[in-house]
Every structure is written in structure tokens, then in C-alpha cells.
C-alpha positions in Angstrom: -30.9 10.0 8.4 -31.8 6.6 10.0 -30.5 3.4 9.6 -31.4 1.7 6.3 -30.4 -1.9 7.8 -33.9 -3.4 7.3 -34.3 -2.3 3.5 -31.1 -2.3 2.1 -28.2 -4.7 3.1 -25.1 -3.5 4.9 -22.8 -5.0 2.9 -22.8 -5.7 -1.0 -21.2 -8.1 -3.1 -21.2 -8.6 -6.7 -19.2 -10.8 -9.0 -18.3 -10.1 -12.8 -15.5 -11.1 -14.9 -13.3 -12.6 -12.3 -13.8 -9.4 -9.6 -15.7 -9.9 -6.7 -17.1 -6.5 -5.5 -17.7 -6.1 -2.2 -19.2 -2.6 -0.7 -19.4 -1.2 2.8 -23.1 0.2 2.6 -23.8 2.1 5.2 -23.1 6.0 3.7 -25.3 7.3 6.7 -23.4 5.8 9.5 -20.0 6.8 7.4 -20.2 3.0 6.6 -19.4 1.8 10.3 -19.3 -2.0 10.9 -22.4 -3.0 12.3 -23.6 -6.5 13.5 -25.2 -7.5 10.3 -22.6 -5.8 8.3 -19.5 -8.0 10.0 -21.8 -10.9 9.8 -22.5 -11.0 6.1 -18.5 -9.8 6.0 -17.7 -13.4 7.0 -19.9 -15.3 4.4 -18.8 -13.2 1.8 -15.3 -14.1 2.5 -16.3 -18.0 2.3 -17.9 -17.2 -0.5 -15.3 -15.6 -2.6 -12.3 -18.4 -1.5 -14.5 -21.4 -2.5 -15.8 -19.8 -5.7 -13.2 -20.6 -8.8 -14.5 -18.0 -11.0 -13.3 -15.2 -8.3 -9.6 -14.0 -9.2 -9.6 -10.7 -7.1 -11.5 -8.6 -4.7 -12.1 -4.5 -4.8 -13.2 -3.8 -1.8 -14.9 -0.2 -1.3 -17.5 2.0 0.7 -20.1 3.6 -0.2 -20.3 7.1 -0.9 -17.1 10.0 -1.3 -16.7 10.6 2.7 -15.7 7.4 4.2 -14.4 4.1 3.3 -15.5 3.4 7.1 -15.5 5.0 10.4 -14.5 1.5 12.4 -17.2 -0.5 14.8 -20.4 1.4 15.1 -20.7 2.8 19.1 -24.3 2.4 19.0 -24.7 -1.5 17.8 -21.2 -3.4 17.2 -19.4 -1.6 20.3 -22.0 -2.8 22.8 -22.5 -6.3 21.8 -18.6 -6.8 21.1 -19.0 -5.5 25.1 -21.9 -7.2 26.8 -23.4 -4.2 27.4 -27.0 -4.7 25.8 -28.9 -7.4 24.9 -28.7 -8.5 20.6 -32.0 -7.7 18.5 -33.0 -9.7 15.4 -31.0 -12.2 13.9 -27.8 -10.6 12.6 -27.1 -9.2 16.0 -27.4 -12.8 17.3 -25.3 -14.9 15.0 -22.4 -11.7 15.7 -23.3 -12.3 19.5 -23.1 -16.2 19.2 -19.7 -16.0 17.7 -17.8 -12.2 18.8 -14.5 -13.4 17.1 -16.9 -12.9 13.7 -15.8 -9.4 13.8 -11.6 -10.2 13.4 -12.4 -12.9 10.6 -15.0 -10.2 9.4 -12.1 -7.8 8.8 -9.6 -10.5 8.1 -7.9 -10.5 11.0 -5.7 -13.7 9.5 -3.0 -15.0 7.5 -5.6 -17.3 5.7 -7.0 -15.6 3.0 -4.8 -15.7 -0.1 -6.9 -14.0 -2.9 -5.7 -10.4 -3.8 -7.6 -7.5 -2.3 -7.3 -4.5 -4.2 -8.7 -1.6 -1.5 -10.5 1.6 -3.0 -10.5 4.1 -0.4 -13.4 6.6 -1.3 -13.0 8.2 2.0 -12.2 8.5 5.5 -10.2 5.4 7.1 -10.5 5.5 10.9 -10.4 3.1 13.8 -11.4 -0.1 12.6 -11.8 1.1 9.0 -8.3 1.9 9.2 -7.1 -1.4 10.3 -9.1 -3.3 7.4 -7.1 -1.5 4.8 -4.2 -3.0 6.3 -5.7 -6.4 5.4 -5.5 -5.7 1.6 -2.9 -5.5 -0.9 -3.4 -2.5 -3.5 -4.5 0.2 -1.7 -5.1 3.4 -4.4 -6.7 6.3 -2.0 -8.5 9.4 -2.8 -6.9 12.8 -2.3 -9.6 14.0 -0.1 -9.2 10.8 2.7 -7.3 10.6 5.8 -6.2 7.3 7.7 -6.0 7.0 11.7 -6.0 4.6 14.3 -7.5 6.3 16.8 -8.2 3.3 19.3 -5.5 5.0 22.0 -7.6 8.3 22.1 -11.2 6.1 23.0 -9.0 4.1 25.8 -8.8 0.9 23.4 -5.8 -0.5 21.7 -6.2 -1.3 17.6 -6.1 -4.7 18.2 -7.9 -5.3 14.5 -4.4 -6.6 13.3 -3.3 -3.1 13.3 -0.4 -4.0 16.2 0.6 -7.3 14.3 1.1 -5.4 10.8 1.8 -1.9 11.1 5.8 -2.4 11.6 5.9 -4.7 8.7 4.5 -2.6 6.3 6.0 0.3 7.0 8.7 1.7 9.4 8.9 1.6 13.2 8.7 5.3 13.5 5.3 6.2 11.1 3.7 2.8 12.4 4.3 4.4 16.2 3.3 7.6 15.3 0.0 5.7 13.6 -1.0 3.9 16.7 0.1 5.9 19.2 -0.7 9.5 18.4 -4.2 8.7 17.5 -4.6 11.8 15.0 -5.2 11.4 10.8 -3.3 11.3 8.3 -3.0 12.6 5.2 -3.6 10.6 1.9 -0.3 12.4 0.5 2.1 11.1 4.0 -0.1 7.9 3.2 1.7 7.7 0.1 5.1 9.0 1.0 5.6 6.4 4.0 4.3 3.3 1.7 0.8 2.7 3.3 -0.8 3.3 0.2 0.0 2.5 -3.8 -1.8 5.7 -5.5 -3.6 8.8 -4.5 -5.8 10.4 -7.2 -8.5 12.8 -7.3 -11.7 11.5 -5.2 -14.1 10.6 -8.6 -10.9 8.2 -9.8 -10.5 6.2 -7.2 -12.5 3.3 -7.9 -12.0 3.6 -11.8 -7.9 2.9 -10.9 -8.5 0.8 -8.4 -10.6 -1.0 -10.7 -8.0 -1.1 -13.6 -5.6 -2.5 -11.2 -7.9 -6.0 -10.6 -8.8 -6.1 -14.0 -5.0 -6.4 -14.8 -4.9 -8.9 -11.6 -7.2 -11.2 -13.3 -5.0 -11.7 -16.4 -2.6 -13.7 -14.0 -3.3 -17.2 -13.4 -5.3 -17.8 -10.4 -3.8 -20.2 -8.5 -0.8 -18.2 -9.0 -2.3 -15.0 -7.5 -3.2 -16.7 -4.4 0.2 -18.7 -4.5 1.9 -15.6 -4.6 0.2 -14.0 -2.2 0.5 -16.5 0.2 4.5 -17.2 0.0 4.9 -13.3 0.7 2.3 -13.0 3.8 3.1 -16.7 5.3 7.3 -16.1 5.1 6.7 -12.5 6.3 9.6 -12.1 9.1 10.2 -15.6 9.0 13.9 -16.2 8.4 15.5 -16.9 5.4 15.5 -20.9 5.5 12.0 -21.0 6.6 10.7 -18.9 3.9 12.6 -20.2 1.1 10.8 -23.6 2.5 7.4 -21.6 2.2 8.2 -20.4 -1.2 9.5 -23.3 -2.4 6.0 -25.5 -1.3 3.7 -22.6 -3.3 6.1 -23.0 -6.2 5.2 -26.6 -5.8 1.8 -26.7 -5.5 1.0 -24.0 -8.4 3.6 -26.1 -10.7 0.8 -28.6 -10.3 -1.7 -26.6 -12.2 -2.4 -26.5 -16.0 -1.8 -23.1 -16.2 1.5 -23.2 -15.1 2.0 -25.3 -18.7 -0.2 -23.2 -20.5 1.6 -19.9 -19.5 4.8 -21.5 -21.4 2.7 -22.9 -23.9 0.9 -19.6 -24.8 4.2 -17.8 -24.7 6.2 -19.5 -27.1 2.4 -19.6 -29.3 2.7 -15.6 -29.5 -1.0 -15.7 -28.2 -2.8 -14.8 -25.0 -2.9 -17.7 -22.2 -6.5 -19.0 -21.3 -6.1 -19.6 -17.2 -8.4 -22.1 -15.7 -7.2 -22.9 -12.2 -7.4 -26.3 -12.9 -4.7 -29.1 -11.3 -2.9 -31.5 -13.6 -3.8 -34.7 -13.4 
């Protein structure tokens, strides 16, 4: 099947009821990044931060057999190389700016909404080391994860080095990056890289439920949250209680953090705005 880039977009977002959606599109490629897909990858992301209405992200890939593959060998590979020369205009705003492709996958410590990760499929390479950027990962039965960087002579230098060891432990996180082979959704599970594995036509149904419960928290709360845990990771003690203690701050600022109380001791549901006290 050929490419569909010039018909249908490689990446697709959608927002509803405090969700953004964002979906890998490429089924036919096993939904490898391309040039245009990284590219619209890193307005999507400055889209969702500056956009109140947007609580949570559930990020997904088209399609039952992969969430992605990693950088597409025929189109991202040789660009990120210098190899070829860019055609049309997605390949040359990714070749004006190559670093697109870590803010593309969030290679950071910068972006504070949740990201709940549906894993329809295969996570390899690249597509591997983006789950690692999200923060509910519920994974379908049928999927496998692998870095398999050390096996193409590359390193998974996606974050993947950076994060592996503190998510899970030193031994699996070796085993991940250096042995270069899949694994299993089920070891996924059982070492702590994933949250739930269900049956391959649930996934995104659970992962869904997951960021509709999300968005009944206050949203300056979720990111505050998010962002004392990931900015004090392996920090020590004193610094992060400093880092805590700043996001505790700046959320008590908000109206929400009065209406919570409020609706509490009201016995009725709390109506979250995001909005900073005055």
C-alpha cells in the first residue's frame, strides 16, 4: 500500500470534553514517524499546553498492529542523517530544525499535562521510547515493546537512556536497551512499564475511561502534580520537597483549589475552571 501522506494527515488530533486525542496515522507504514508526522507532533504539543479547555491527552496509533515502529528508514532516517535532500514542505521545516524530532516525541521535562498512552500495537525503536514519555500506559495483550536501537548500530537516545532506570529496575531497563529483542505485554506489566494489559479491542475504551476520570481533577492540579513528580525525580530530598512545595504554591493560587473545599463540604460535585485567584 503506498503512502497516504498527501491525502490524509499523519498525525490526528481531536479535542472533546477536556481530552485531546492525538493519533499516529500512518497504519501502512506501522505508523512510523515521518517528517510531516514529527512536524505536526510539535504544534500539536503547543497546541494542547496553551489551550485551557485541554485537561489530558490519549495518545494512540492507528490500527490493531502497531502503536509505532519508530523513525521511518525511508524519510525521517535520512534527513535526521543528511543523507538526501528534503521534498515539500514538511520535510523542510523537520530539516530546518532536526531537534523537532526529540520535542516531537517529548524528549523533555517540560510538558506537564497527563498523557494517558493506548498501545493498540507494536512499540519498537522510537515508538518504544515515546511510551516512555507518558504516564498511563494500558497496552493490548497482543503488543510487544523493544528498543531495538543497539541491534541497527544506534543507541535509543529518544530519552529511552535518561528514563528507563527510573521507571523501572536496573536489570529489566539493561535487558530493554541492551538486548535489543521484544517484549511481552504480560513482562511489560510484571516489571511496571505498563499500568493494564487487556484484550486488543479494549484498549482504547480503558485507556479512554482512565482520562475521562483524569479530567474530573482540577487542571492546574494535574499539571501541578505532574510536574512536582517528573521535575524532583532523583533529585534529593531537600530539593524536591522545595519543588513540591513551589507547585503546592502556585496551584493554592487557583480558584479551584477553594472550590474543591467548597464543593466538598456542599456534598456536591466541584466545577474546575483553571482560573488563578485574584
Amino acid at each position: 500500500m503506498s503512502d497516504h501522506n498527501q491525502t490524509t494527515p499523519h498525525l490526528l488530533l481531536e479535542k472533546r470534553n477536556g481530552i485531546a486525542y492525538l493519533t499516529l496515522n500512518r497504519p501502512e507504514k506501522r505508523n512510523a514517524f515521518s517528517p510531516e508526522m514529527i512536524v505536526r507532533l510539535c504544534d500539536a504539543w503547543v497546541d494542547i499546553e496553551n489551550d485551557p479547555d485541554v485537561r489530558v491527552v490519549l495518545l494512540t496509533g492507528t490500527g490493531n498492529k502497531a502503536f509505532s515502529s519508530g523513525g521511518d528508514m525511508g524519510s525521517l532516517i535520512p534527513l535526521m542523517m543528511r543523507t538526501r535532500e528534503p521534498v515539500g514542505d514538511f520535510e523542510e521545516r523537520f530539516s530546518a530544525d532536526r531537534k523537532q524530532l526529540g520535542r516531537g516525541i517529548l524528549r523533555n521535562d517540560t510538558f506537564f499535562k497527563p498523557i494517558v498512552a493506548a498501545i493498540n500495537g507494536h512499540a519498537h525503536a522510537g515508538g518504544a521510547e515515546f511510551i516512555l514519555s507518558t504516564d498511563i500506559r494500558i497496552m493490548s495483550s497482543e503488543a510487544t515493546i523493544a528498543l531495538t536501537e543497539v541491534r541497527r548500530g544506534l543507541i535509543a537516545a529518544g530519552g529511552s537512556l535518561a528514563r528507563l532506570t527510573r521507571q523501572i529496575p536496573w536489570a529489566h531497563a539493561m535487558e530493554l536497551a541492551l538486548v535489543g529483542e521484544p517484549i511481552s505485554a504480560q513482562h511489560a506489566l510484571e516489571i511496571g512499564l505498563v499500568n493494564r494489559v487487556v484484550a486488543p479491542d479494549d484498549v482504547f475504551a480503558i485507556a479512554e475511561n482512565f482520562a475521562q476520570r483524569m479530567c474530573l481533577g482540577a487542571p492546574v492540579a494535574l499539571m501541578k502534580s505532574k510536574e512536582a513528580m517528573v521535575r524532583s525525580n532523583g533529585r534529593p530530598l531537600d530539593e524536591a520537597f522545595a519543588i513540591e512545595t513551589q507547585c503546592t504554591k502556585d496551584n493554592a493560587k487557583t480558584d479551584d483549589a477553594k472550590e474543591g473545599a467548597r464543593a466538598f463540604m456542599e456534598k456536591r460535585a466541584p466545577v474546575f475552571t483553571g482560573k488563578v485567584s485574584k
